[in-house]
C-alpha positions in Angstrom: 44.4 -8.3 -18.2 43.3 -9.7 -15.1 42.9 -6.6 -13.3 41.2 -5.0 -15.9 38.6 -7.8 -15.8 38.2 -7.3 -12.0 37.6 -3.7 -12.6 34.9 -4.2 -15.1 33.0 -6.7 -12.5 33.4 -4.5 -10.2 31.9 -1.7 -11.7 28.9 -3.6 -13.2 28.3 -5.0 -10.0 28.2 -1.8 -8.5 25.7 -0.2 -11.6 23.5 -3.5 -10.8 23.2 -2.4 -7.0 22.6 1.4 -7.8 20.1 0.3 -9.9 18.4 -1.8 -7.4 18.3 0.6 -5.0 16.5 3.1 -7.9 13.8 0.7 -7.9 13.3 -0.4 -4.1 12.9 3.3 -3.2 9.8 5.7 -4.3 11.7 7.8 -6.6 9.9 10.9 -8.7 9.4 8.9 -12.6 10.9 5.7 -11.5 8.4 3.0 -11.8 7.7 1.0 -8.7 4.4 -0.4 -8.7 2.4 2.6 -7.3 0.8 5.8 -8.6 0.8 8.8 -5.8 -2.2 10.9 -6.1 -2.1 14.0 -3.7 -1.3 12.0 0.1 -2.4 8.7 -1.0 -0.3 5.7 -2.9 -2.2 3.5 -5.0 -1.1 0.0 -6.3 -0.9 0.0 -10.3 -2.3 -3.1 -10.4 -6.0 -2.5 -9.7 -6.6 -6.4 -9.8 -3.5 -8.2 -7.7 -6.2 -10.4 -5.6 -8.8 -11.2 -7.7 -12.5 -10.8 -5.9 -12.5 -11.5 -2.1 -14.9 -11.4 1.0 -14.2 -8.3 2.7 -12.5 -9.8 5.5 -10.3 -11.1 3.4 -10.0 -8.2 1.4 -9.3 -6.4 4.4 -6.2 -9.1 5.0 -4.8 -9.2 2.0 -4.8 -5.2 1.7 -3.3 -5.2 5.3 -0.2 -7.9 4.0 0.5 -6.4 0.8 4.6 -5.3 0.6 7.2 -4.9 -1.7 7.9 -7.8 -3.5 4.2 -9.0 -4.3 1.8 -7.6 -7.0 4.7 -6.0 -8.9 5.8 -3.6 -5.8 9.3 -2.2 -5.7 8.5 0.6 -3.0 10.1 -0.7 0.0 7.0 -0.5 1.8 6.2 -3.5 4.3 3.2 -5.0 5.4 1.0 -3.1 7.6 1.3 0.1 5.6 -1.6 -0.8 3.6 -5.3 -0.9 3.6 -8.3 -0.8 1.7 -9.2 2.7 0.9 -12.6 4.3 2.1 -15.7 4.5 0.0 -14.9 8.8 -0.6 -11.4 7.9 -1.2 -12.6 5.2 -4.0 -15.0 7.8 -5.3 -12.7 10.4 -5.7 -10.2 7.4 -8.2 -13.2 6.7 -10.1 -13.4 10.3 -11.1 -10.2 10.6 -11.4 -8.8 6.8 -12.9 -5.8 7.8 -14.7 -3.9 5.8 -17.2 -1.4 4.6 -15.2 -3.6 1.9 -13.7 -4.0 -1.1 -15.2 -6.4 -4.7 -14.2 -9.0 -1.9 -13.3 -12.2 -3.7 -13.1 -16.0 -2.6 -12.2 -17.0 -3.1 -8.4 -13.9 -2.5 -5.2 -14.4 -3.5 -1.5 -14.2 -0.1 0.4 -12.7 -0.2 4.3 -16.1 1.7 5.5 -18.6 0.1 7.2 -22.6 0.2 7.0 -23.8 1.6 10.4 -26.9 -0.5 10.0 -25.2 -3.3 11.0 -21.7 -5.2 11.8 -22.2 -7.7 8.7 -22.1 -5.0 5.9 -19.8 -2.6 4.2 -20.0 -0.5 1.4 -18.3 -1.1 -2.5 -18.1 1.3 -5.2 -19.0 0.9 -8.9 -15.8 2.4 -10.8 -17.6 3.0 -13.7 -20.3 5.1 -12.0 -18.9 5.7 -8.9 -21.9 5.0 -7.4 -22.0 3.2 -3.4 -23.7 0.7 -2.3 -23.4 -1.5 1.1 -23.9 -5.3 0.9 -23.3 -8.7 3.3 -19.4 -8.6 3.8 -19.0 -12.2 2.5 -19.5 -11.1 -0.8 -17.0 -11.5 -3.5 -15.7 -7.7 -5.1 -12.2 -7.0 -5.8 -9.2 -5.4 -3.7 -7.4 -2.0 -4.6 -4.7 -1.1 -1.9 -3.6 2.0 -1.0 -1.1 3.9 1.8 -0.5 7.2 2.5 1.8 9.1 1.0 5.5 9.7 2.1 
């Protein structure tokens, strides 16, 4: 009887590490906290910050790893960043239902050539750009590039 029970906690422990690894890694219809989209990975969560200046926007984007904001990727920080204004553009005409916490206005990582003090945002639900004083408050929407 003993045995028997040995065998059994062994094999469930072995099904619970399997399965942990299934999540950690970027597998094809295993949900881990990202949507791919052509080369780039995009957090699920469109809302994990909550609205930020842009250089902290730019931080958070640039710490983001598995482990926070529901990711179960493996990815580590650095690998992140906040995407470019075209590369927001191109989500907002293309927002899938996958997403969810998807709100209006999203820091981009391009700057305004006028000046050192601006950078540009997009409106989702136009997808329109405009540049504004980078210590105002819009929200934070990682994304890496594919594997």
């Amino acid at each position: 009887m003993k045995r028997k029970s040995t065998a059994v906690i062994g094999m469930v422990v072995c099904f619970m590490m399997m399965a942990s690894m299934a999540w950690s890694v970027n597998l094809p219809g295993v949900p881990n906290g990202t949507v791919t989209d052509g080369n780039l990975v995009w957090l699920e969560n469109a809302n994990c910050f909550g609205p930020q200046s842009w250089n902290q926007a730019m931080r958070s984007a640039a710490s983001l790893k598995s482990g926070m904001c529901g990711l179960r990727d493996g990815s580590t920080a650095g690998q992140w960043r906040l995407p470019t204004k075209e590369e927001l553009q191109s989500r907002q005409r293309n927002l899938m239902p996958a997403f969810y916490n998807v709100k209006t206005v999203y820091w981009s990582s391009s700057t305004y050539a006028g000046g050192t003090i601006f950078a540009w945002y997009v409106y989702m639900d136009r997808g329109l750009e405009y540049y504004t004083n980078k210590g105002t408050y819009f929200y934070v929407w990682p994304v890496r590039a594919g594997q």
